[in-house]
LUMSE-813838 format. One record per residue (C-alpha): residue number from 1; x, y, z. Coordinates in steps of 0.2 Angstrom, whole numbers, plus 2048, in hexadecimal, padded with zeros to 3 digits. Layout:
<atoms>
<nr:NUM&c1:X&c2:Y&c3:Z> .
...
</atoms>
This chain:
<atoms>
<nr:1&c1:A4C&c2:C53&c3:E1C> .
<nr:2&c1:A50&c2:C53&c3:E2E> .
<nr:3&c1:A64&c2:C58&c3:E31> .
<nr:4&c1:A6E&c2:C4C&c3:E39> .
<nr:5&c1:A78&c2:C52&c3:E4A> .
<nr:6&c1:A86&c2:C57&c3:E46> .
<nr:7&c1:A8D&c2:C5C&c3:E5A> .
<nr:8&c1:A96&c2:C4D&c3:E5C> .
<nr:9&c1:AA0&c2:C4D&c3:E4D> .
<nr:10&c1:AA6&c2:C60&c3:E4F> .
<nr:11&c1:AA7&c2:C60&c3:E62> .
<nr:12&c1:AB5&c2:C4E&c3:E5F> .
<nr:13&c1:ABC&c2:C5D&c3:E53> .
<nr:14&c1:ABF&c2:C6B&c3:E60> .
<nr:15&c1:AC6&c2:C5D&c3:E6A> .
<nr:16&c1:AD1&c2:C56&c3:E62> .
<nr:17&c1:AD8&c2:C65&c3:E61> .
<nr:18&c1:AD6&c2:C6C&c3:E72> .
<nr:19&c1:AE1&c2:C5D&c3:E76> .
<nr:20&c1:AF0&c2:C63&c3:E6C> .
<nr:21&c1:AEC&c2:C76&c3:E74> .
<nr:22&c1:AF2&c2:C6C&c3:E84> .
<nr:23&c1:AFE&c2:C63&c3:E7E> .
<nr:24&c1:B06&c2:C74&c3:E78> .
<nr:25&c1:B03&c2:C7C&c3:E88> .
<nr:26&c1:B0A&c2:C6B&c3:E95> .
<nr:27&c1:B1B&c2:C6D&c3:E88> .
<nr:28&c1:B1F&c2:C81&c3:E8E> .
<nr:29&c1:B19&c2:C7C&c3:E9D> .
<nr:30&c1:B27&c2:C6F&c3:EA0> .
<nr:31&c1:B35&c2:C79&c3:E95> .
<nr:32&c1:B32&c2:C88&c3:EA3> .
<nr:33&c1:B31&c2:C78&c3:EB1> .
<nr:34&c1:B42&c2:C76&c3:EAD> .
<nr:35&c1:B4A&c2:C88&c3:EA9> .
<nr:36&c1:B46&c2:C8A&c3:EB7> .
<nr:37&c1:B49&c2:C7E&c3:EC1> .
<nr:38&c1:B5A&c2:C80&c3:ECC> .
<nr:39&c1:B6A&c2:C79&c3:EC8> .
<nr:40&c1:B7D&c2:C7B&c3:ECB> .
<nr:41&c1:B7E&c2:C8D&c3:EBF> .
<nr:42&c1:B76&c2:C9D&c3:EBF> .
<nr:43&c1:B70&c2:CA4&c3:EB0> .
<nr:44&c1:B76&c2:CB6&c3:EB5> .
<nr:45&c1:B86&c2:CB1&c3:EBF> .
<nr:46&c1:B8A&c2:CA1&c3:EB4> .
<nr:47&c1:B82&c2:CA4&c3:EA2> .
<nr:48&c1:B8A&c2:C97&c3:E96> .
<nr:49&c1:B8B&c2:C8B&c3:EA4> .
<nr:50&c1:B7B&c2:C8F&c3:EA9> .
<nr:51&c1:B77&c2:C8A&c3:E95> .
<nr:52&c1:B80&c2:C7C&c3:E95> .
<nr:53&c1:B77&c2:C75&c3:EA3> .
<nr:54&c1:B67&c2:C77&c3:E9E> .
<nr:55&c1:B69&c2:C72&c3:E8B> .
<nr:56&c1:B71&c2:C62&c3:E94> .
<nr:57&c1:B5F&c2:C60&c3:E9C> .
<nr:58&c1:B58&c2:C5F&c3:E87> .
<nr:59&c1:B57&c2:C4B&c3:E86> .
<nr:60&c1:B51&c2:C47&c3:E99> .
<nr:61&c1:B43&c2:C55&c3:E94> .
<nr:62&c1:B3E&c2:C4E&c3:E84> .
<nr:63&c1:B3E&c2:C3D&c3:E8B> .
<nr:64&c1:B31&c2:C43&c3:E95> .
<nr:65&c1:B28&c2:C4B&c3:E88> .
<nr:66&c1:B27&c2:C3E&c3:E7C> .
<nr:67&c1:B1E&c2:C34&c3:E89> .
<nr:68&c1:B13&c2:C41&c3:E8C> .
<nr:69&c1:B0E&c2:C43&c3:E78> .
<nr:70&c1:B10&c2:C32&c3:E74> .
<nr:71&c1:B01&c2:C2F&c3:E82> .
<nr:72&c1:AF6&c2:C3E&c3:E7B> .
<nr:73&c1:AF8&c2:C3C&c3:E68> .
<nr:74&c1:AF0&c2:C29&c3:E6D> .
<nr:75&c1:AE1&c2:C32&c3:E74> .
<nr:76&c1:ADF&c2:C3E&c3:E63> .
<nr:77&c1:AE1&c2:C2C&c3:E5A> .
<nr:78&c1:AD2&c2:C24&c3:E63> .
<nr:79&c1:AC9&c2:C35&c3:E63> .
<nr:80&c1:ACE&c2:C36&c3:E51> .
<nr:81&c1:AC6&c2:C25&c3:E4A> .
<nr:82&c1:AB7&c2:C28&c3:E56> .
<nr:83&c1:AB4&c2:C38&c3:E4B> .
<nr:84&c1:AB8&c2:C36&c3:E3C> .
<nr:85&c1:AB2&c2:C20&c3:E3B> .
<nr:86&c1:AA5&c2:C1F&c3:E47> .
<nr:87&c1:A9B&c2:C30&c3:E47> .
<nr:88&c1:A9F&c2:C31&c3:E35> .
<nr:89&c1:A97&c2:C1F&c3:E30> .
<nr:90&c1:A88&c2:C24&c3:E3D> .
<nr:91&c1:A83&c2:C35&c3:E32> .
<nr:92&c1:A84&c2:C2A&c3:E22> .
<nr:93&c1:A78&c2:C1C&c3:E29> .
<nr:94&c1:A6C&c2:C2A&c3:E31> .
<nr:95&c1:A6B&c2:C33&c3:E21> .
<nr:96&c1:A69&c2:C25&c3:E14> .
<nr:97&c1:A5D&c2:C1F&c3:E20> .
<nr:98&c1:A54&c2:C2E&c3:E20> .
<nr:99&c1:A55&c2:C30&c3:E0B> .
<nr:100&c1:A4D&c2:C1E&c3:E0A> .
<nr:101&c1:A3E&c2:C24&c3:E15> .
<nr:102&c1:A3D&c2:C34&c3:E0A> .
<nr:103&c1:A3D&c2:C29&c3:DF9> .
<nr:104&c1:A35&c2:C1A&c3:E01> .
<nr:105&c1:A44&c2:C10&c3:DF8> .
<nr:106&c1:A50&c2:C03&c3:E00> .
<nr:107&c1:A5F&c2:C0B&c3:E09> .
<nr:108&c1:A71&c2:C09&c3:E00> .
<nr:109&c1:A7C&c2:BFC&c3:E05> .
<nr:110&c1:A8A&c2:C04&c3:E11> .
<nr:111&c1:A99&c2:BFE&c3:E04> .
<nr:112&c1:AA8&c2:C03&c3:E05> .
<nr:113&c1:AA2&c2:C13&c3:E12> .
<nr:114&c1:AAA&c2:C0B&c3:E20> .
<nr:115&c1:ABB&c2:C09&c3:E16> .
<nr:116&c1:ABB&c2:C1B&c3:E11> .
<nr:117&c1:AB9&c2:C23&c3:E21> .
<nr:118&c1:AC7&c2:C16&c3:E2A> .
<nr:119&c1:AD1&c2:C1E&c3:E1A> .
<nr:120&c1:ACC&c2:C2E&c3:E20> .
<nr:121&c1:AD1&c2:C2B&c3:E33> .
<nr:122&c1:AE3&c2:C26&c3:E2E> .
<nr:123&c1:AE5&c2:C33&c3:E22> .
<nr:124&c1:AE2&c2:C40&c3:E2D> .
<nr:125&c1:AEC&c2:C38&c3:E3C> .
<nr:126&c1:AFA&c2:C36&c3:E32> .
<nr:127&c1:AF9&c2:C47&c3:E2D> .
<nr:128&c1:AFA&c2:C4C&c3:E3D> .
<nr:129&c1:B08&c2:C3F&c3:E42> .
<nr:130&c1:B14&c2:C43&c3:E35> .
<nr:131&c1:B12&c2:C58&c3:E35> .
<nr:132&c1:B10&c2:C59&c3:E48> .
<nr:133&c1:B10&c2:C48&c3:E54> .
<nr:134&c1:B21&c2:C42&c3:E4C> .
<nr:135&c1:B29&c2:C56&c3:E4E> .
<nr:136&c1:B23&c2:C53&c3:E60> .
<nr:137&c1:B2A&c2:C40&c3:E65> .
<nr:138&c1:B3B&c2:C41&c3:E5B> .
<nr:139&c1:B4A&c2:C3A&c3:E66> .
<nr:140&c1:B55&c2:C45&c3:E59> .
<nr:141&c1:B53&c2:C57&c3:E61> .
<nr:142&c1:B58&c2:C60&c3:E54> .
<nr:143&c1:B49&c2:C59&c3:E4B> .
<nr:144&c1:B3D&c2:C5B&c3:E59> .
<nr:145&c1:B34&c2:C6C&c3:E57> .
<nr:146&c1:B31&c2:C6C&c3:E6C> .
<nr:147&c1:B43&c2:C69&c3:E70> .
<nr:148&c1:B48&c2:C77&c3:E62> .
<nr:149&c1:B3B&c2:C84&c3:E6B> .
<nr:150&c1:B44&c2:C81&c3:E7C> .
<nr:151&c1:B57&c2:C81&c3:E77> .
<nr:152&c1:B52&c2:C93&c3:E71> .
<nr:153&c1:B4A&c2:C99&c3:E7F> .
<nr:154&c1:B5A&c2:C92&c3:E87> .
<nr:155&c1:B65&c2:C9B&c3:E7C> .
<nr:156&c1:B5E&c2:CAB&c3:E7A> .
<nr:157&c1:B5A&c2:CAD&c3:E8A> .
<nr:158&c1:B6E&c2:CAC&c3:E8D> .
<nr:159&c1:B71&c2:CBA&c3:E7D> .
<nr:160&c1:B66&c2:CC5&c3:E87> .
<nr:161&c1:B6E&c2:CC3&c3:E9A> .
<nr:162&c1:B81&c2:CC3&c3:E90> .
<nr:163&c1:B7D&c2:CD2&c3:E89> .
<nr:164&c1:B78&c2:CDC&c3:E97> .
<nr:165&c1:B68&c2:CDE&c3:E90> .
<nr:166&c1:B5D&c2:CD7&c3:E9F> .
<nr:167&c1:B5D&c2:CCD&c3:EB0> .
<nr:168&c1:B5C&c2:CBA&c3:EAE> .
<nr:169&c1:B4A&c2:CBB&c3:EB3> .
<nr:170&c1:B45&c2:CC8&c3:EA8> .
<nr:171&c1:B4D&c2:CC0&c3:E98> .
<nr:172&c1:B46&c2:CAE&c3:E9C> .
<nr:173&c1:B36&c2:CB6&c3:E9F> .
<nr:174&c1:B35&c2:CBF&c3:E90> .
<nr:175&c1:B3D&c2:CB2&c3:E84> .
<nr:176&c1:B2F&c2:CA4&c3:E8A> .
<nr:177&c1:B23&c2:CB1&c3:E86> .
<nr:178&c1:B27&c2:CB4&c3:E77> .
<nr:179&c1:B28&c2:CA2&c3:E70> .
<nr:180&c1:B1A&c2:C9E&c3:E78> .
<nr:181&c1:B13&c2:CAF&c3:E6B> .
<nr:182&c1:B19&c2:CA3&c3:E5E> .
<nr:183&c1:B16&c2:C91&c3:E63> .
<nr:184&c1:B1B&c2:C7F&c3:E62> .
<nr:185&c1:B1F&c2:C7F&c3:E4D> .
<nr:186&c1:B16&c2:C71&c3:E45> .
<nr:187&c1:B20&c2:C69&c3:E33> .
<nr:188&c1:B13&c2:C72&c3:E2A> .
<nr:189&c1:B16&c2:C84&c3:E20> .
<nr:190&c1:B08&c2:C8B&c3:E17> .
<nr:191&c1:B0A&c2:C91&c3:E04> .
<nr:192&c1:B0F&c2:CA3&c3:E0C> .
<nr:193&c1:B1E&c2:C9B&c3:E14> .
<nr:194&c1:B16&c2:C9D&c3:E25> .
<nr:195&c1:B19&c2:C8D&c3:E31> .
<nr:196&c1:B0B&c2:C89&c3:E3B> .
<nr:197&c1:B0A&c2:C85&c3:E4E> .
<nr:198&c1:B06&c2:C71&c3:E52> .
<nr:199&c1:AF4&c2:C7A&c3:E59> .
<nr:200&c1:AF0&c2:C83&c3:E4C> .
<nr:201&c1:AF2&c2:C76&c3:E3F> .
<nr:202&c1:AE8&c2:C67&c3:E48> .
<nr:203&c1:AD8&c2:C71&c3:E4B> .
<nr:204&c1:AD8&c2:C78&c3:E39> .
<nr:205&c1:ADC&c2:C64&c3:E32> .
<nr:206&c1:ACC&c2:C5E&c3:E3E> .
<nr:207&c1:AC0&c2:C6A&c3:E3B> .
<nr:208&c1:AC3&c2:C6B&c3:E28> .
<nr:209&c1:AC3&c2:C57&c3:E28> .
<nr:210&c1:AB4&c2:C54&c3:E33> .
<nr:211&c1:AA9&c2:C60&c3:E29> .
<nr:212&c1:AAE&c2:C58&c3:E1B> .
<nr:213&c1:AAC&c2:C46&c3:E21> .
<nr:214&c1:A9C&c2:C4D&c3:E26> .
<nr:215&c1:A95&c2:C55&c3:E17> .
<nr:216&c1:A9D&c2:C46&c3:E0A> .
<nr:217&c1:A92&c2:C37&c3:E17> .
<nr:218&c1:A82&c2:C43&c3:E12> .
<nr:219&c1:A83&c2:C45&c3:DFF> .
<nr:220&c1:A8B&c2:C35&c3:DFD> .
<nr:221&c1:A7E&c2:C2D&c3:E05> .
<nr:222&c1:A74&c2:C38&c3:DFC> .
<nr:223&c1:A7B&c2:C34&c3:DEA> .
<nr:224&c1:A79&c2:C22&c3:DED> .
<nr:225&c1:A66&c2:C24&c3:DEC> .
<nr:226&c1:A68&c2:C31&c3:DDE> .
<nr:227&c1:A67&c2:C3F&c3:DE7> .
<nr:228&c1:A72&c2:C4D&c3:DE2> .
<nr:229&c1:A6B&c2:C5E&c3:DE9> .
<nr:230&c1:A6E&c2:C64&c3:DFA> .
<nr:231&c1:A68&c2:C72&c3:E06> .
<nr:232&c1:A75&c2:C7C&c3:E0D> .
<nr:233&c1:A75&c2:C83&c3:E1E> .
<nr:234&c1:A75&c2:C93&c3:E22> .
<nr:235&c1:A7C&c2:C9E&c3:E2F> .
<nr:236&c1:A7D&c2:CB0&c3:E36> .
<nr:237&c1:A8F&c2:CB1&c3:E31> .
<nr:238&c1:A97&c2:CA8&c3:E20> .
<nr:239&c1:AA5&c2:CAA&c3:E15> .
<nr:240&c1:AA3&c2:CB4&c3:E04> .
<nr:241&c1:AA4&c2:CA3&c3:DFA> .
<nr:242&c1:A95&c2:C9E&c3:E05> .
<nr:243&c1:A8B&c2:CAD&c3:E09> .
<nr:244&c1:A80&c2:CAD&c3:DF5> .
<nr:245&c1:A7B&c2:C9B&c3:DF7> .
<nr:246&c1:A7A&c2:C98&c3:E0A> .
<nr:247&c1:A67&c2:C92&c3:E0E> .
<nr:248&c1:A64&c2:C8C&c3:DFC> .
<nr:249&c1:A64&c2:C7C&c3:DF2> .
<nr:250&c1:A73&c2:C78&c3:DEB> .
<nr:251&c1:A7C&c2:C69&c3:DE2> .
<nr:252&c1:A8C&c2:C61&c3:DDF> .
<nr:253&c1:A8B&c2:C60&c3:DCC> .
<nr:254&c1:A94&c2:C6C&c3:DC2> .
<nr:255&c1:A84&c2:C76&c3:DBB> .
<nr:256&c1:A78&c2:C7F&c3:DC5> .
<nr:257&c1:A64&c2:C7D&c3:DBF> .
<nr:258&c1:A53&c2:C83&c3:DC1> .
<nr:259&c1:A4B&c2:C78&c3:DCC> .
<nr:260&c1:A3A&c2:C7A&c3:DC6> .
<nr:261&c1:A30&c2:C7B&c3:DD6> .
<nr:262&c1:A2D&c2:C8B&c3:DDC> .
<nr:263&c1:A31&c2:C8A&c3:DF0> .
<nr:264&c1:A43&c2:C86&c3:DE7> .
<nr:265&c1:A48&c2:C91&c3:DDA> .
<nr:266&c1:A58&c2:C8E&c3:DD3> .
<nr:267&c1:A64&c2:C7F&c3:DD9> .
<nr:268&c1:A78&c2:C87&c3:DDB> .
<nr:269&c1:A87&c2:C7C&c3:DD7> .
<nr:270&c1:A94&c2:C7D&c3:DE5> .
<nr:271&c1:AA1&c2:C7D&c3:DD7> .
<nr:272&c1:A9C&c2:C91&c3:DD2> .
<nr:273&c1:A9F&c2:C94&c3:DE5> .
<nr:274&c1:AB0&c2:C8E&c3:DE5> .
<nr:275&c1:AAE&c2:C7E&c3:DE8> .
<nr:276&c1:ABD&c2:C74&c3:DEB> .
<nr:277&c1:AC7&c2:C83&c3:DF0> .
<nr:278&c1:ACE&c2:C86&c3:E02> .
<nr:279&c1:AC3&c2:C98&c3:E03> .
<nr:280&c1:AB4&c2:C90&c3:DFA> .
<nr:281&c1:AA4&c2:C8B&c3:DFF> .
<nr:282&c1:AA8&c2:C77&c3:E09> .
<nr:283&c1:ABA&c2:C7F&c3:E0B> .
<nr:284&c1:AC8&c2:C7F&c3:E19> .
<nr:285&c1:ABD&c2:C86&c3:E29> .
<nr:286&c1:AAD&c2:C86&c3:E20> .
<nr:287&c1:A9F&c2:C80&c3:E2D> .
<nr:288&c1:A90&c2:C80&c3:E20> .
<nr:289&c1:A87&c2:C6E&c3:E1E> .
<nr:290&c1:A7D&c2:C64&c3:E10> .
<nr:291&c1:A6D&c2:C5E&c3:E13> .
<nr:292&c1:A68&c2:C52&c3:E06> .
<nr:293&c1:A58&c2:C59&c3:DFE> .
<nr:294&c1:A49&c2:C4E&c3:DF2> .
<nr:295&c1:A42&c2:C5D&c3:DE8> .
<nr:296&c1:A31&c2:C58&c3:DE8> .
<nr:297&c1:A31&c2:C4D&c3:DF7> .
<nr:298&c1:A3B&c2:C59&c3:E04> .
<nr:299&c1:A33&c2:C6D&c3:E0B> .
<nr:300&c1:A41&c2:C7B&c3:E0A> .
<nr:301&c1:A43&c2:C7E&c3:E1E> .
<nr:302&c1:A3A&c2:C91&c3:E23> .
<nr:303&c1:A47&c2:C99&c3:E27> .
<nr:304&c1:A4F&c2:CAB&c3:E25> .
<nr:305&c1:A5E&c2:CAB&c3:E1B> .
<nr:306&c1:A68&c2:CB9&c3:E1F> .
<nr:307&c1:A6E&c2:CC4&c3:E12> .
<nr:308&c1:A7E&c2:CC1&c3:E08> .
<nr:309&c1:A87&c2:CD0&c3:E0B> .
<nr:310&c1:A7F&c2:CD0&c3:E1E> .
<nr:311&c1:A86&c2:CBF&c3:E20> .
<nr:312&c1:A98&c2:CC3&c3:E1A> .
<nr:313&c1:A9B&c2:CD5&c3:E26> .
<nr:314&c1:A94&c2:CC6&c3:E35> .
<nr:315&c1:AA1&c2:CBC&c3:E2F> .
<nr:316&c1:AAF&c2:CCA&c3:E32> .
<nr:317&c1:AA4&c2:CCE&c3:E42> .
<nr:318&c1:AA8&c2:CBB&c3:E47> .
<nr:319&c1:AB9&c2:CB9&c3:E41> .
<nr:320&c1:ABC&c2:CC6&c3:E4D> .
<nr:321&c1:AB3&c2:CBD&c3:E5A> .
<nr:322&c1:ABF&c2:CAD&c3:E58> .
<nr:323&c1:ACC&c2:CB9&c3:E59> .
<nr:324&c1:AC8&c2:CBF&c3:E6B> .
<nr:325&c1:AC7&c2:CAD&c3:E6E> .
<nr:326&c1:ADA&c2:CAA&c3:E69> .
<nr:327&c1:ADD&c2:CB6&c3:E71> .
<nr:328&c1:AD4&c2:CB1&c3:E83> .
<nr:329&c1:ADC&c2:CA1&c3:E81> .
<nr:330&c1:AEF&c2:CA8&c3:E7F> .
<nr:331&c1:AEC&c2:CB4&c3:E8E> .
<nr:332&c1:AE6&c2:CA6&c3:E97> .
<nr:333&c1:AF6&c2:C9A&c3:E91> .
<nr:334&c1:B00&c2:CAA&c3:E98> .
<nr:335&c1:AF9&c2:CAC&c3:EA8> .
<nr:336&c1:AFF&c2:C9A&c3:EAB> .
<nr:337&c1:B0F&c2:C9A&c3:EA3> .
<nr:338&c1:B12&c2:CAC&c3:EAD> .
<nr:339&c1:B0D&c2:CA2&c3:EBE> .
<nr:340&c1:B1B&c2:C95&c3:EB9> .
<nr:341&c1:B26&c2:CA2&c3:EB5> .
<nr:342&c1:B22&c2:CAA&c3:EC6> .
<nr:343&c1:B23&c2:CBA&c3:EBD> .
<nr:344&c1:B14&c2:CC5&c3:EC8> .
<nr:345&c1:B19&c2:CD3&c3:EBA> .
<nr:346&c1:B15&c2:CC9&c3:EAD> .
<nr:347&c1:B07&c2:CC1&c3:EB7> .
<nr:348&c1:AFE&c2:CCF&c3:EB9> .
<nr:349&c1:AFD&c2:CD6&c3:EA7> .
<nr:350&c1:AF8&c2:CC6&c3:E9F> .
<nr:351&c1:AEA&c2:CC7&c3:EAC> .
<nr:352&c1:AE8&c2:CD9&c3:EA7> .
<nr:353&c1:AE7&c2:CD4&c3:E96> .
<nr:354&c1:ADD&c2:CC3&c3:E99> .
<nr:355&c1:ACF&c2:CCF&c3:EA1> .
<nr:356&c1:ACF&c2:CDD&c3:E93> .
<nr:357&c1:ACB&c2:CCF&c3:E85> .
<nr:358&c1:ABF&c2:CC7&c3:E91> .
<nr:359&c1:AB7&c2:CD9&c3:E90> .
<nr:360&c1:ABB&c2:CDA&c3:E7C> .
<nr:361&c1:AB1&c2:CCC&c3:E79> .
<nr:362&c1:AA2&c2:CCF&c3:E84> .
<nr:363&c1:AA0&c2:CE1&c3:E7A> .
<nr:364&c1:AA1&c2:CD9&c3:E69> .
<nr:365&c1:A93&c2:CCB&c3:E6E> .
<nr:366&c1:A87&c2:CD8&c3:E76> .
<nr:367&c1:A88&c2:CE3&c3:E66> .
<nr:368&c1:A85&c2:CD3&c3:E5B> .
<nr:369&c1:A78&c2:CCB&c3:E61> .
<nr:370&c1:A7A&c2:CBD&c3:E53> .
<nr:371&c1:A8B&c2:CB7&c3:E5E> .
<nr:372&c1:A8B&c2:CAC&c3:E6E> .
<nr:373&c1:A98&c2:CAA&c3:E78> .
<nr:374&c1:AA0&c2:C9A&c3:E77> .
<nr:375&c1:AAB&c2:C97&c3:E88> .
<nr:376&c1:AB2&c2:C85&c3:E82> .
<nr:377&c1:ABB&c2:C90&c3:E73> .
<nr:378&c1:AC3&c2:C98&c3:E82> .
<nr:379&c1:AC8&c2:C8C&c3:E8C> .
<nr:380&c1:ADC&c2:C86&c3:E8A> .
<nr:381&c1:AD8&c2:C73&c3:E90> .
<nr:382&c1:AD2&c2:C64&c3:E89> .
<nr:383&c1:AC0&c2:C61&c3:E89> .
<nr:384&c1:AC0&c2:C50&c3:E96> .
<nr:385&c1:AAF&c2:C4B&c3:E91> .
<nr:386&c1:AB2&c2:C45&c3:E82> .
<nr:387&c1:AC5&c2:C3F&c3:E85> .
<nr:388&c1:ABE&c2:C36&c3:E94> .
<nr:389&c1:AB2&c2:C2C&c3:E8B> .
<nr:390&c1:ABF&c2:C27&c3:E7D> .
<nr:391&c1:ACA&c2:C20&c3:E8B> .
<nr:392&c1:ABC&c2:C18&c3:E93> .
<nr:393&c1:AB8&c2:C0E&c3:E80> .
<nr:394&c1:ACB&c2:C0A&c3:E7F> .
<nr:395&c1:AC9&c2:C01&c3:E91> .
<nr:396&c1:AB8&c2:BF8&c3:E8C> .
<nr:397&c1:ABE&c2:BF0&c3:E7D> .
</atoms>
């Protein structure tokens, strides 16, 4: 069975969260706009009035910011219903079209598939509204996880200047740096107690969700028409969960079996592969996809499987490869925050480090020839195509 493109779907993903990447870097932009922006005190002659004054800027700033999100998170809702509603019915229709033409049967009515992926949409915005869009637009600053970063730089820098410790410069300097090391805190705190920045947690919400919009519109589809085995995709680089089973018929029942036809061999159930489970197969992150598949009717693709433990040493290999790409992004959000800051020390060993990843990254893909560089995983804007043509469809309607 021919696999649906999936590009549109995963690249909405990235966006989507590209867009708050932005959104985090414009609000450390505009708290260093206004540290250091001139007023009546001196931080280093006048520190406490110096403080006062600036913590006095806090509601005129967040006034400002609010506008600024409250305009942004509009575009993540369009660019999240266009995903999730529009893409998401369009892999549904292509694949139960493409099952009827396998089984030469009717295709299944679309009932209640349009419902469940608007149910989807809201969900996963309002996920995001409640744990990071409302920590972000609150008028209460104690409640507003932007205003809370910035009154800390403010007062910490202060601690550091009172106590002799460094120059105004050095201390503002430093102290931004180090909460931009830590981020804009979303309302969300892992099981280990860890809070997670407003980034971090949008682009793990999208791309766990739009997989699994994905997968579900396939084997739902699927299922409609009886169909409950699946080929799995495979990859150079898989979790353990995924490794054994990648490239293979699988199914979504709760027992694996013998398929009977030779070119198949055995059918796996997802559910021994940890199924269900953050760090199973289909999990949080996992980019694998189900092919619905008629045994009988449908070839296995020729294709060389890698093999399992191969698969899960790539994965480290990758992991470390998304890790340089952090990492290129931070430099990058330094570099700019450094030229705000008009610190030329600091703007000269972010640059320093900017190049040494640059470099890092580069080694690791010309000893693995299995990686590709990816420059859009390292880029610290908004991808406009996309954005651009969401705001085009909200003026055309």
């Amino acid at each position: 069975m021919a696999k649906v493109n999936d590009d549109q779907m995963i690249l909405g993903a990235s966006t989507v969260g590209n867009l708050y990447r932005k959104i985090a870097q414009e609000l450390f932009l505009r708290m260093i706009a206004r540290i250091k922006q001139r007023g009546v005190a001196d931080l280093q002659s006048d520190p406490y009035l110096w403080q006062l004054e600036k913590l006095n800027d806090m509601h005129m700033l967040n006034e400002e910011n609010i506008k600024y999100v409250v305009e942004q998170t509009g575009v993540a809702r369009e660019l999240i219903d266009e995903i999730i509603q529009n893409e998401g019915l369009k892999v549904y229709q292509d694949t139960a079209q493409q099952l009827a033409e396998d089984l030469k049967r009717p295709e299944p009515a679309y009932n209640g598939v349009q419902e469940t992926l608007a149910s989807y949409a809201k969900q996963t915005f309002l996920d995001i509204d409640n744990l990071v869009n409302q920590t972000l637009i609150s008028t209460n600053i104690a409640n507003n996880s932007a205003m809370r970063v910035y009154q800390n730089i403010v007062e910490q820098s202060v601690a550091e200047v009172v106590n002799g410790l460094k120059t105004s410069d050095k201390a503002i300097s430093d102290t931004v740096m180090k909460w931009i090391d830590k981020g804009i805190p979303s309302a969300f705190i892992d099981k280990g107690g860890n809070t997670w920045t407003i980034e971090r947690y949008v682009d793990t919400v999208m791309t766990s969700t739009t997989y699994r919009v994905y997968n579900e519109m396939r084997t739902g589809a699927a299922e409609q028409m009886g169909v409950n085995t699946f080929h799995m995709s495979s990859h150079a680089a898989a979790r353990p969960a995924c490794a054994p089973i990648q490239g293979h018929l699988v199914t979504k029942d709760r027992n694996g079996f013998q398929s009977g036809d030779k070119s198949v061999g055995y059918v796996y159930s997802l559910w021994d592969h940890g199924y269900g489970e953050a760090s199973g197969t289909m999990g949080i992150n996992c980019h694998h996809v189900l092919t619905p598949f008629v045994i009988g009717v449908n070839e296995m693709p020729d294709e060389d499987i890698p093999d399992p433990k191969r698969a899960i040493a790539n994965g480290e290999k990758q992991a470390k490869q998304r890790a340089y790409e952090r990492g290129i992004r931070d430099a990058k959000y330094k570099v700019a925050a450094a030229k705000a800051l008009g610190d030329e020390e600091l703007l000269k060993r972010y640059q320093t480090l900017l190049d040494n990843r640059r470099m890092g990254i580069r080694k690791l893909l010309d000893e693995n020839e299995f990686l590709h560089r990816d420059y859009a995983r390292e880029k610290i804007y908004v991808n406009s195509k996309l954005t651009s043509a969401i705001k085009a469809a909200q003026k055309n309607k």
